[in-house]
C-alpha positions as CSV (number, residue, x, y, z in Angstrom):
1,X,69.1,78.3,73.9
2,X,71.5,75.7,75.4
3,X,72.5,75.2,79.2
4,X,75.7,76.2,79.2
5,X,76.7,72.7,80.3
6,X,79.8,70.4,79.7
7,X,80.1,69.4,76.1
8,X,76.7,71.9,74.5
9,X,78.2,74.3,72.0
10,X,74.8,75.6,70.9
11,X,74.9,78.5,73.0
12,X,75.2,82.3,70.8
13,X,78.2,83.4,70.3
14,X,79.8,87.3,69.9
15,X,83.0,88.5,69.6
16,X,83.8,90.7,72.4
17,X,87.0,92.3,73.5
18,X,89.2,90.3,70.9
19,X,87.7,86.9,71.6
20,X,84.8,84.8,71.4
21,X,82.2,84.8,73.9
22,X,78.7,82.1,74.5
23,X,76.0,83.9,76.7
24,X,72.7,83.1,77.3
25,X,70.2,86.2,77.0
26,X,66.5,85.6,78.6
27,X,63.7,87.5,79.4
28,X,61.2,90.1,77.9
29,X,63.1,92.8,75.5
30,X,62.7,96.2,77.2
31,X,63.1,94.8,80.7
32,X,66.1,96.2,82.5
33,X,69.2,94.0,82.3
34,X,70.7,92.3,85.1
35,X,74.7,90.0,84.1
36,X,75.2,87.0,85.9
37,X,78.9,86.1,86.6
38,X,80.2,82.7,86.8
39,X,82.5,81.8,89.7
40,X,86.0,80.5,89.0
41,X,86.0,76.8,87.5
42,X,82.0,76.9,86.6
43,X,79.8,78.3,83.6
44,X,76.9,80.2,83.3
45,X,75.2,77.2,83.9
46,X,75.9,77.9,87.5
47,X,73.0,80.6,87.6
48,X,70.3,77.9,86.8
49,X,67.8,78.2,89.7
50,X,68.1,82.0,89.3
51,X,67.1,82.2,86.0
52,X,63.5,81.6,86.5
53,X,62.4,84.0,89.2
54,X,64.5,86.9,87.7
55,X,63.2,86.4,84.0
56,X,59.6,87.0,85.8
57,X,60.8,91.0,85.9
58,X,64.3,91.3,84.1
59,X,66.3,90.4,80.3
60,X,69.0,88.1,81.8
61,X,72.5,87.9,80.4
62,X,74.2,85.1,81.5
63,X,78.2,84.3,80.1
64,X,80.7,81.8,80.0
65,X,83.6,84.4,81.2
66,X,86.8,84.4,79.3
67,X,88.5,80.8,79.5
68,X,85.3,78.7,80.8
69,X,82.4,76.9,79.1
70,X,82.6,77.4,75.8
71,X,84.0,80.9,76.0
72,X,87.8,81.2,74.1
73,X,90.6,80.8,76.1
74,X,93.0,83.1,74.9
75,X,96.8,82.6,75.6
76,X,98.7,84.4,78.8
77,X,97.6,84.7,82.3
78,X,94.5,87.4,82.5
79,X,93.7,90.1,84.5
80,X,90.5,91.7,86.4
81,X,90.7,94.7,84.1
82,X,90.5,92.0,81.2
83,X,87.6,90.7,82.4
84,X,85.5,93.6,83.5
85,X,85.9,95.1,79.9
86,X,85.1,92.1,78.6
87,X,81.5,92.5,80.0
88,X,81.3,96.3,79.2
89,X,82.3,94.9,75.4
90,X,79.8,92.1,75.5
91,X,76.8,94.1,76.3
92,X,77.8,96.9,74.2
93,X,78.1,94.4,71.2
94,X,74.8,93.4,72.8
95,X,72.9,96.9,72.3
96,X,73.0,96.6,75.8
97,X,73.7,100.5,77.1
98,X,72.7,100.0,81.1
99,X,72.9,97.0,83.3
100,X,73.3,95.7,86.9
101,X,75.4,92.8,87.9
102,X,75.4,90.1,89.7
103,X,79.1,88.0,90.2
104,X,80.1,85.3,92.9
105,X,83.4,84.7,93.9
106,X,85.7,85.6,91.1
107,X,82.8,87.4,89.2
108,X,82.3,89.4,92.4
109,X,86.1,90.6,91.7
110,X,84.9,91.6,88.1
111,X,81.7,93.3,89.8
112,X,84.1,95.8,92.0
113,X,86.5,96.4,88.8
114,X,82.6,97.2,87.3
115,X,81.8,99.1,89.8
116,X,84.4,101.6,89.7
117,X,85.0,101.4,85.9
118,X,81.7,100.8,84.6
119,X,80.6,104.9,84.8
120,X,76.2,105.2,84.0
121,X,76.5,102.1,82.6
122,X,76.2,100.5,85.6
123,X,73.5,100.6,88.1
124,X,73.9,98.4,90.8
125,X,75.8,95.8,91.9
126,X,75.7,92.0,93.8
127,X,79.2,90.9,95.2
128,X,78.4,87.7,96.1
129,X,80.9,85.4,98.3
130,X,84.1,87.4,97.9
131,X,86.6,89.8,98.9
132,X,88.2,93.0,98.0
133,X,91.3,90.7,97.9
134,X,90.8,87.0,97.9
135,X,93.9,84.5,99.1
136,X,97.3,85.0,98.9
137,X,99.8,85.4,96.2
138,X,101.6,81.7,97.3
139,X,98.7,80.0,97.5
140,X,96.7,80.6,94.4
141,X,101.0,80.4,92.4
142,X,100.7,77.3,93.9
143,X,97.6,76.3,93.0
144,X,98.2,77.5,89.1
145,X,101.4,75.5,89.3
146,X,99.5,72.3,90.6
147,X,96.6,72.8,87.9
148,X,99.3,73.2,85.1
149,X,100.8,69.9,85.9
150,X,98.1,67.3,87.3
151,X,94.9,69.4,85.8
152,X,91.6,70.0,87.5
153,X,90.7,66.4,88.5
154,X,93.1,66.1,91.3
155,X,91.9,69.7,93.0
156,X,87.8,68.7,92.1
157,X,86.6,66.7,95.3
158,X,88.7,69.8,97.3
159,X,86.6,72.6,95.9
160,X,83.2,70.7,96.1
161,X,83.8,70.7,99.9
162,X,84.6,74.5,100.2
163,X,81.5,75.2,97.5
164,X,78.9,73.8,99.5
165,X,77.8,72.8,102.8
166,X,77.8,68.8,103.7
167,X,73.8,68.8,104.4
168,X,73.7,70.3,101.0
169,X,75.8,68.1,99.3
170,X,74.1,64.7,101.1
171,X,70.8,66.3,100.1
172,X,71.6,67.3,96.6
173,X,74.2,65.1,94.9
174,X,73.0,65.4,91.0
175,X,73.1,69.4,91.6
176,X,76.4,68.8,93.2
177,X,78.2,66.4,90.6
178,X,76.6,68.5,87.8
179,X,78.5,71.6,89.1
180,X,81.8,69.3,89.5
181,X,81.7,68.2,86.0
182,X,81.6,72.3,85.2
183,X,84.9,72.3,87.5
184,X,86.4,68.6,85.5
185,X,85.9,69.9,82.1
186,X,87.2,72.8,82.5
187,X,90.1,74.1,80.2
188,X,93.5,74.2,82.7
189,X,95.1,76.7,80.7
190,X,91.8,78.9,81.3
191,X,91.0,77.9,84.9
192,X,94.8,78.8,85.1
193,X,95.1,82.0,83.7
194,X,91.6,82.6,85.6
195,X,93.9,81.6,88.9
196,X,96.1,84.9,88.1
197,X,93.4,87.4,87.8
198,X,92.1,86.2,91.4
199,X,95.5,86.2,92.8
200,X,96.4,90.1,91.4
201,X,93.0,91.7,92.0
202,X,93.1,93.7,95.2
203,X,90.7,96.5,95.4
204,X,91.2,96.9,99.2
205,X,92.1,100.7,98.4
206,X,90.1,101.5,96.8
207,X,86.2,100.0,98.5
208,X,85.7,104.0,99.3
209,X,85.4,105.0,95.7
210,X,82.1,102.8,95.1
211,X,79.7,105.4,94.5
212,X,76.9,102.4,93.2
213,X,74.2,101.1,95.0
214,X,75.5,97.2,96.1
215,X,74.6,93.8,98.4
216,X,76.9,92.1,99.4
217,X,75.6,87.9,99.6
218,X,77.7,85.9,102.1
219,X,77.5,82.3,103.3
220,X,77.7,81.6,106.9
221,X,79.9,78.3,106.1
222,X,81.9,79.9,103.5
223,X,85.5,78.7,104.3
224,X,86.8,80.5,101.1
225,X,85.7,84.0,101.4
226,X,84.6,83.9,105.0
227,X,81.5,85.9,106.5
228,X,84.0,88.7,108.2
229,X,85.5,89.2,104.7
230,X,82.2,89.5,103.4
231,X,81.6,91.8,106.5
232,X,84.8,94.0,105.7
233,X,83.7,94.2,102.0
234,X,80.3,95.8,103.0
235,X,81.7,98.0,105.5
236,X,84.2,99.4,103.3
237,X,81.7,100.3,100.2
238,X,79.3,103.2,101.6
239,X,76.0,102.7,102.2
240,X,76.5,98.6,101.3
241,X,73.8,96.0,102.4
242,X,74.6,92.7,103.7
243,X,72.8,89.8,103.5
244,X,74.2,86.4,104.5
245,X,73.0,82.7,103.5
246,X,72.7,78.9,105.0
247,X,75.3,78.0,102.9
248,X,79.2,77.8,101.8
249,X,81.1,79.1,98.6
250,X,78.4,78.5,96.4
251,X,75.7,80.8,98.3
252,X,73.2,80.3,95.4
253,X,72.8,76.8,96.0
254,X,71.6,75.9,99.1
255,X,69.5,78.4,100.8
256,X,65.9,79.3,99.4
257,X,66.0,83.1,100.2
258,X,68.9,83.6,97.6
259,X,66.4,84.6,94.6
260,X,63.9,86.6,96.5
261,X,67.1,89.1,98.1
262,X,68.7,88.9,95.0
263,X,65.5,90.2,93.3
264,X,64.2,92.4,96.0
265,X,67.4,93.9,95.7
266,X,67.7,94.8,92.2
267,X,64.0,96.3,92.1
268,X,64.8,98.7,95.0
Protein backbone atom coordinates (compact mmCIF):
# COMPACT_ATOMS: atom_id res chain seq x y z
CA UNK A 1 0.00 0.00 0.00
CA UNK A 2 1.15 3.63 -0.80
CA UNK A 3 1.60 6.63 1.68
CA UNK A 4 -0.86 8.74 0.72
CA UNK A 5 1.74 11.31 -0.19
CA UNK A 6 2.03 14.10 -2.92
CA UNK A 7 2.27 12.67 -6.41
CA UNK A 8 1.61 8.34 -5.19
CA UNK A 9 -1.53 7.15 -6.98
CA UNK A 10 -1.05 3.59 -5.92
CA UNK A 11 -3.27 3.76 -3.14
CA UNK A 12 -7.02 1.47 -3.53
CA UNK A 13 -9.49 3.04 -4.78
CA UNK A 14 -13.66 2.71 -4.31
CA UNK A 15 -16.37 4.48 -5.51
CA UNK A 16 -18.24 5.88 -2.65
CA UNK A 17 -21.10 8.32 -2.51
CA UNK A 18 -20.85 9.16 -6.32
CA UNK A 19 -17.07 9.71 -6.42
CA UNK A 20 -13.90 8.07 -6.16
CA UNK A 21 -12.23 7.58 -3.01
CA UNK A 22 -8.05 6.28 -2.08
CA UNK A 23 -7.89 4.84 1.54
CA UNK A 24 -5.44 2.95 3.16
CA UNK A 25 -6.87 -0.14 5.14
CA UNK A 26 -4.25 -1.81 7.83
CA UNK A 27 -4.32 -4.22 10.37
CA UNK A 28 -5.53 -7.84 11.21
CA UNK A 29 -9.14 -8.69 9.57
CA UNK A 30 -11.53 -9.25 12.36
CA UNK A 31 -10.10 -6.49 14.53
CA UNK A 32 -12.53 -3.69 15.24
CA UNK A 33 -12.24 -0.78 12.95
CA UNK A 34 -11.16 2.58 13.92
CA UNK A 35 -11.34 5.79 10.53
CA UNK A 36 -8.87 8.24 10.59
CA UNK A 37 -9.87 11.78 9.27
CA UNK A 38 -7.56 14.05 7.55
CA UNK A 39 -7.59 17.68 8.55
CA UNK A 40 -8.32 20.37 6.03
CA UNK A 41 -5.40 20.89 3.35
CA UNK A 42 -3.56 17.26 4.35
CA UNK A 43 -4.08 13.50 3.43
CA UNK A 44 -4.28 10.41 5.12
CA UNK A 45 -0.76 10.64 5.12
CA UNK A 46 -1.19 12.93 8.04
CA UNK A 47 -2.00 9.84 10.37
CA UNK A 48 1.49 8.25 9.88
CA UNK A 49 2.93 7.91 13.46
CA UNK A 50 -0.46 6.62 14.41
CA UNK A 51 -0.67 3.91 12.26
CA UNK A 52 1.74 1.69 13.97
CA UNK A 53 0.64 1.56 17.58
CA UNK A 54 -3.07 1.29 16.55
CA UNK A 55 -2.52 -1.60 13.97
CA UNK A 56 -0.96 -3.54 17.16
CA UNK A 57 -4.97 -3.94 18.31
CA UNK A 58 -7.18 -2.42 15.49
CA UNK A 59 -8.03 -2.75 11.14
CA UNK A 60 -7.18 0.95 10.32
CA UNK A 61 -9.01 2.80 7.61
CA UNK A 62 -7.33 5.73 6.64
CA UNK A 63 -8.87 8.19 3.57
CA UNK A 64 -8.01 10.91 1.36
CA UNK A 65 -11.58 12.88 2.21
CA UNK A 66 -13.37 14.14 -0.75
CA UNK A 67 -11.22 16.79 -2.71
CA UNK A 68 -7.58 15.91 -1.06
CA UNK A 69 -4.85 13.42 -1.94
CA UNK A 70 -5.85 11.54 -4.53
CA UNK A 71 -9.47 11.46 -3.59
CA UNK A 72 -11.92 13.14 -6.68
CA UNK A 73 -12.70 16.51 -6.42
CA UNK A 74 -16.03 16.81 -7.49
CA UNK A 75 -17.54 20.28 -8.69
CA UNK A 76 -19.56 22.79 -6.22
CA UNK A 77 -18.70 23.86 -2.74
CA UNK A 78 -19.38 20.66 -0.26
CA UNK A 79 -21.05 20.18 2.79
CA UNK A 80 -20.55 18.35 6.30
CA UNK A 81 -23.47 16.20 5.51
CA UNK A 82 -21.45 15.31 2.20
CA UNK A 83 -18.73 14.30 3.90
CA UNK A 84 -19.98 12.28 6.88
CA UNK A 85 -21.97 10.07 4.35
CA UNK A 86 -19.17 9.78 2.45
CA UNK A 87 -17.57 7.74 5.23
CA UNK A 88 -20.77 5.82 6.14
CA UNK A 89 -20.63 4.97 2.08
CA UNK A 90 -16.93 4.06 2.18
CA UNK A 91 -17.04 1.58 4.91
CA UNK A 92 -20.22 0.21 3.81
CA UNK A 93 -18.73 -0.40 0.25
CA UNK A 94 -15.91 -1.57 2.57
CA UNK A 95 -18.04 -4.53 4.37
CA UNK A 96 -17.30 -2.43 6.98
CA UNK A 97 -20.83 -2.54 9.34
CA UNK A 98 -19.31 -0.89 12.79
CA UNK A 99 -16.51 1.56 13.31
CA UNK A 100 -15.08 4.29 15.59
CA UNK A 101 -13.60 7.51 14.45
CA UNK A 102 -11.03 9.46 14.87
CA UNK A 103 -11.02 13.30 12.84
CA UNK A 104 -8.85 16.48 13.57
CA UNK A 105 -9.91 19.67 12.72
CA UNK A 106 -12.22 19.50 9.88
CA UNK A 107 -12.55 15.67 10.25
CA UNK A 108 -13.52 16.34 13.84
CA UNK A 109 -16.59 18.35 12.12
CA UNK A 110 -17.34 15.07 10.08
CA UNK A 111 -16.86 13.10 13.50
CA UNK A 112 -19.93 15.25 15.24
CA UNK A 113 -22.17 15.01 11.81
CA UNK A 114 -21.07 11.01 12.54
CA UNK A 115 -21.87 11.16 15.71
CA UNK A 116 -25.40 12.14 15.50
CA UNK A 117 -26.03 10.50 12.12
CA UNK A 118 -24.01 7.52 12.12
CA UNK A 119 -26.91 5.36 14.44
CA UNK A 120 -25.07 1.52 15.72
CA UNK A 121 -22.75 2.07 13.26
CA UNK A 122 -20.83 4.09 15.13
CA UNK A 123 -19.23 3.39 18.48
CA UNK A 124 -17.17 5.93 19.60
CA UNK A 125 -15.73 8.99 18.70
CA UNK A 126 -12.20 11.34 18.82
CA UNK A 127 -12.86 15.09 17.98
CA UNK A 128 -9.55 16.13 17.83
CA UNK A 129 -8.59 19.98 17.70
CA UNK A 130 -11.95 21.53 16.71
CA UNK A 131 -15.08 23.08 17.46
CA UNK A 132 -18.80 22.68 17.26
CA UNK A 133 -18.37 25.76 15.02
CA UNK A 134 -14.98 26.65 13.79
CA UNK A 135 -14.32 30.51 12.45
CA UNK A 136 -16.46 32.76 11.04
CA UNK A 137 -18.41 33.06 7.88
CA UNK A 138 -16.02 36.35 6.59
CA UNK A 139 -13.13 34.82 7.34
CA UNK A 140 -13.10 31.39 5.86
CA UNK A 141 -15.37 33.57 2.40
CA UNK A 142 -12.33 35.35 2.50
CA UNK A 143 -10.04 32.82 2.73
CA UNK A 144 -11.94 30.60 -0.27
CA UNK A 145 -11.76 33.85 -2.26
CA UNK A 146 -7.91 34.29 -1.61
CA UNK A 147 -7.29 30.47 -2.43
CA UNK A 148 -9.39 30.71 -5.71
CA UNK A 149 -7.26 33.43 -6.96
CA UNK A 150 -3.46 33.12 -5.64
CA UNK A 151 -3.80 29.15 -4.72
CA UNK A 152 -2.40 27.46 -1.65
CA UNK A 153 1.22 28.57 -1.88
CA UNK A 154 0.72 32.05 -0.76
CA UNK A 155 -1.51 30.86 2.60
CA UNK A 156 1.24 27.60 3.18
CA UNK A 157 3.99 29.24 5.55
CA UNK A 158 0.56 30.85 7.44
CA UNK A 159 -0.90 27.54 8.29
CA UNK A 160 2.48 25.67 9.17
CA UNK A 161 2.68 28.27 12.06
CA UNK A 162 -0.91 27.65 13.40
CA UNK A 163 -0.31 23.66 12.73
CA UNK A 164 2.43 23.32 15.00
CA UNK A 165 4.38 24.63 17.77
CA UNK A 166 7.86 26.57 16.97
CA UNK A 167 10.04 23.96 19.26
CA UNK A 168 8.31 21.46 17.07
CA UNK A 169 8.92 22.82 13.89
CA UNK A 170 12.84 23.81 14.74
CA UNK A 171 13.05 20.21 16.05
CA UNK A 172 11.31 18.44 13.18
CA UNK A 173 11.59 20.26 9.80
CA UNK A 174 11.45 17.08 7.33
CA UNK A 175 8.03 16.06 9.27
CA UNK A 176 7.11 19.67 8.93
CA UNK A 177 7.88 20.39 5.11
CA UNK A 178 6.43 16.87 4.32
CA UNK A 179 3.05 17.96 5.80
CA UNK A 180 3.42 21.46 3.82
CA UNK A 181 3.88 19.83 0.53
CA UNK A 182 0.33 17.84 1.56
CA UNK A 183 -0.97 21.63 2.06
CA UNK A 184 1.12 22.89 -1.70
CA UNK A 185 -0.21 20.17 -3.70
CA UNK A 186 -3.27 20.37 -2.82
CA UNK A 187 -6.21 20.83 -5.44
CA UNK A 188 -7.63 24.67 -4.79
CA UNK A 189 -10.84 23.90 -6.18
CA UNK A 190 -10.99 21.02 -3.34
CA UNK A 191 -9.24 22.70 -0.47
CA UNK A 192 -11.91 25.42 -1.60
CA UNK A 193 -14.91 23.71 -1.64
CA UNK A 194 -13.41 21.91 1.67
CA UNK A 195 -13.28 25.87 2.99
CA UNK A 196 -17.30 25.84 2.68
CA UNK A 197 -18.07 22.81 4.56
CA UNK A 198 -15.86 24.32 7.60
CA UNK A 199 -17.45 27.55 7.28
CA UNK A 200 -21.39 26.15 7.29
CA UNK A 201 -20.99 23.31 9.83
CA UNK A 202 -22.27 24.53 13.23
CA UNK A 203 -23.40 21.82 15.52
CA UNK A 204 -23.44 24.24 18.49
CA UNK A 205 -27.30 23.11 18.97
CA UNK A 206 -27.09 20.40 18.82
CA UNK A 207 -23.70 18.97 21.27
CA UNK A 208 -26.72 17.64 23.75
CA UNK A 209 -27.94 15.07 21.30
CA UNK A 210 -24.45 12.98 21.33
CA UNK A 211 -25.52 9.97 22.91
CA UNK A 212 -21.70 8.14 21.83
CA UNK A 213 -18.99 7.61 23.92
CA UNK A 214 -16.22 10.63 22.82
CA UNK A 215 -12.54 12.38 23.70
CA UNK A 216 -12.04 15.28 22.90
CA UNK A 217 -7.85 15.89 22.02
CA UNK A 218 -6.83 19.62 22.30
CA UNK A 219 -3.48 21.38 22.01
CA UNK A 220 -2.51 23.85 24.59
CA UNK A 221 -0.94 26.21 21.73
CA UNK A 222 -3.61 25.63 19.37
CA UNK A 223 -4.41 29.20 17.98
CA UNK A 224 -7.03 27.70 15.53
CA UNK A 225 -9.40 25.86 17.67
CA UNK A 226 -8.24 27.02 20.99
CA UNK A 227 -8.15 24.93 24.32
CA UNK A 228 -11.52 26.72 25.77
CA UNK A 229 -13.23 25.78 22.42
CA UNK A 230 -12.01 22.42 22.86
CA UNK A 231 -13.23 22.94 26.60
CA UNK A 232 -16.81 24.09 25.41
CA UNK A 233 -16.97 21.13 22.94
CA UNK A 234 -16.48 18.55 25.88
CA UNK A 235 -18.68 20.17 28.11
CA UNK A 236 -21.47 20.30 25.81
CA UNK A 237 -21.38 16.41 24.69
CA UNK A 238 -22.48 14.44 28.01
CA UNK A 239 -20.24 12.42 29.68
CA UNK A 240 -17.14 13.77 27.11
CA UNK A 241 -13.44 13.22 28.16
CA UNK A 242 -10.83 15.76 27.67
CA UNK A 243 -7.47 15.34 27.04
CA UNK A 244 -5.15 18.13 25.92
CA UNK A 245 -1.48 17.96 24.24
CA UNK A 246 2.07 19.90 24.06
CA UNK A 247 1.18 21.01 20.95
CA UNK A 248 -0.73 23.42 18.30
CA UNK A 249 -3.31 22.61 15.42
CA UNK A 250 -1.71 19.54 14.45
CA UNK A 251 -2.07 17.74 18.09
CA UNK A 252 -0.73 14.49 16.62
CA UNK A 253 2.51 15.69 15.96
CA UNK A 254 4.31 16.83 18.62
CA UNK A 255 3.53 15.31 21.85
CA UNK A 256 4.39 11.54 22.54
CA UNK A 257 1.19 10.73 24.68
CA UNK A 258 -1.04 11.25 21.53
CA UNK A 259 -1.10 7.38 20.57
CA UNK A 260 -1.26 5.90 23.93
CA UNK A 261 -4.75 8.28 24.88
CA UNK A 262 -5.87 7.80 21.56
CA UNK A 263 -5.56 3.99 21.99
CA UNK A 264 -6.38 3.82 25.64
CA UNK A 265 -9.37 5.50 24.64
CA UNK A 266 -10.79 3.37 21.97
CA UNK A 267 -10.18 0.09 24.08
CA UNK A 268 -12.19 1.45 27.05
Amino acid sequence: MGTGLPGQVNLPEAFANGHRVHYELQGAVGAPVVVLSNSLGTTLAMWDQQVPSLTRQFRVLRYDTRGHGSSEVTRGDYQIEELGSDVLDLTAVLGIDEFSFCGLSMGGLIGQWLALHGGKRLHRVVLCNTAAKIGDENGWSARIARVRRDGLADIAQEAIARWFTSPFAIAEPARVEVIKRLLITCDPAGYAANCAAVRDADFRSRLGEINKPALVIAGASDPVTTLAECQALAAGIRGAKLAVMNAAHLSNFGDERFNSVLTNFLVT
